[in-house]
C-alpha positions in Angstrom: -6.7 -1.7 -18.3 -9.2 -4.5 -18.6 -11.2 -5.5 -15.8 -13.0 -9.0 -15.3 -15.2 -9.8 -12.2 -16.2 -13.4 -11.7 -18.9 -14.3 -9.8 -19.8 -17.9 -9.9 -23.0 -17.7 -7.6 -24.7 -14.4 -8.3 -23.4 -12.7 -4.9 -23.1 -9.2 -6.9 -26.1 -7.0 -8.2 -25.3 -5.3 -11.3 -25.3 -1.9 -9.6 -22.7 -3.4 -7.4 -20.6 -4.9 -10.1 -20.2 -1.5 -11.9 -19.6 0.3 -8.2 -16.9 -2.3 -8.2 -15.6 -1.8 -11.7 -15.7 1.9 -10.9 -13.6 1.4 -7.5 -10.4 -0.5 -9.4 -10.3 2.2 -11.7 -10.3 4.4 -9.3 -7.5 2.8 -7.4 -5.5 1.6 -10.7 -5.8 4.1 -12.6 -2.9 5.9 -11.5 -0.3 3.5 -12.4 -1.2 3.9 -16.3 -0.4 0.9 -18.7 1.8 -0.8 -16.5 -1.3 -2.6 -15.4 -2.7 -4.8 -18.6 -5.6 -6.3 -15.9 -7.7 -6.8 -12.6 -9.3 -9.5 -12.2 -11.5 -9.5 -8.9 -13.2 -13.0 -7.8 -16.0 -13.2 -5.4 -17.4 -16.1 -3.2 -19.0 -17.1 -0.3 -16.5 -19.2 1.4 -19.3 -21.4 3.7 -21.9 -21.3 1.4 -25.1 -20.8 3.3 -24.1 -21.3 6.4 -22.5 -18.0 7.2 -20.0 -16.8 9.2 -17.2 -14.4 8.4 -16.8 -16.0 4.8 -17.2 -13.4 2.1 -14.1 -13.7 0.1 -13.2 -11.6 -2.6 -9.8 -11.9 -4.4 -8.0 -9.2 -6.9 -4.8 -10.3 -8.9 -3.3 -7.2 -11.3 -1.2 -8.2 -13.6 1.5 -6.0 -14.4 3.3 -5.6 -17.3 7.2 -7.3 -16.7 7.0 -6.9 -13.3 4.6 -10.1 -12.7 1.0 -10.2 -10.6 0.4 -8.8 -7.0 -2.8 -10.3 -5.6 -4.5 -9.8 -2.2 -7.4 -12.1 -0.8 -9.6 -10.5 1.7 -12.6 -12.6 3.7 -15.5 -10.6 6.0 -18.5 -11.0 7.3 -20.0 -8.3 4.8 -19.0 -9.1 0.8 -18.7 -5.2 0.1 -16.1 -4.7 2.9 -13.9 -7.4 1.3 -14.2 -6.1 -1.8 -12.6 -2.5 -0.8 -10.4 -4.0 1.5 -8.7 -6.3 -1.3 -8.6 -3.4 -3.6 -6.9 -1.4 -1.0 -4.3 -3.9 -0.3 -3.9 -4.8 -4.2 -3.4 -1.2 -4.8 -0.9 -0.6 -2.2 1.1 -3.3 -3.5 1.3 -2.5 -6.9 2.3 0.6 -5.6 5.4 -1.5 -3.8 6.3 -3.4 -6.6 6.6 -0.4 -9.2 8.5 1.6 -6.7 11.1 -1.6 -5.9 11.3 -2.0 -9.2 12.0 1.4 -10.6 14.7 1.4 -7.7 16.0 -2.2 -8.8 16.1 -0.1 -12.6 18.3 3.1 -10.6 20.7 0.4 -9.0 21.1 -1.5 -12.2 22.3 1.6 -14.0 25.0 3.3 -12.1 27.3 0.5 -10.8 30.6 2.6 -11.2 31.3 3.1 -7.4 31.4 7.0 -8.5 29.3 9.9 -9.3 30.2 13.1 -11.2 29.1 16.4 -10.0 28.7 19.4 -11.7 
């Protein structure tokens, strides 16, 4: 799984980029190669004149299932980082598990089922 942070105006520290690197792997990680990548995007909605505007946005792409994305704005920039990584997470989780269903349905449309 590759993972690309951008950050157009600096609003990361390295230590914080690889505490972030380290959190979507924890969180991804799981799901194995049917995630090819996360991309996480940071900003500061406002600009300087603050607020609760500390966006960050993470898209996973999964492989033939498409790309779950969750946008998350706080007042503090390291709360909407774990909180879109959460709700990324979770929904990758969803979209497997529909899908791996949608795969069951698919496969046993006989109206019957044999026993032994």
């Amino acid at each position: 799984m590759k993972i690309v942070i951008r950050d157009q105006h600096q609003l990361l520290s390295p230590e914080a980029i690889e505490r972030t690197k380290t959190k979507v792997t924890a969180a991804f990680s799981k799901f194995g190669l049917r995630i090819s990548r996360v991309e996480i995007s940071v900003e500061d909605v406002n600009g300087p004149r603050g607020g609760v505007d500390q966006q960050c946005r993470v898209v996973a792409k999964l492989k033939k299932m498409g790309d779950v994305m969750a946008t998350v704005t706080d007042a503090s920039l390291a709360k909407s980082i774990r909180s879109a990584i959460s709700r990324a997470e979770r929904g990758v989780s969803r979209r497997i598990r529909k899908h791996s269903v949608g795969d069951n349905d698919r496969s046993s449309n006989f109206g019957f089922a044999f026993y032994d």
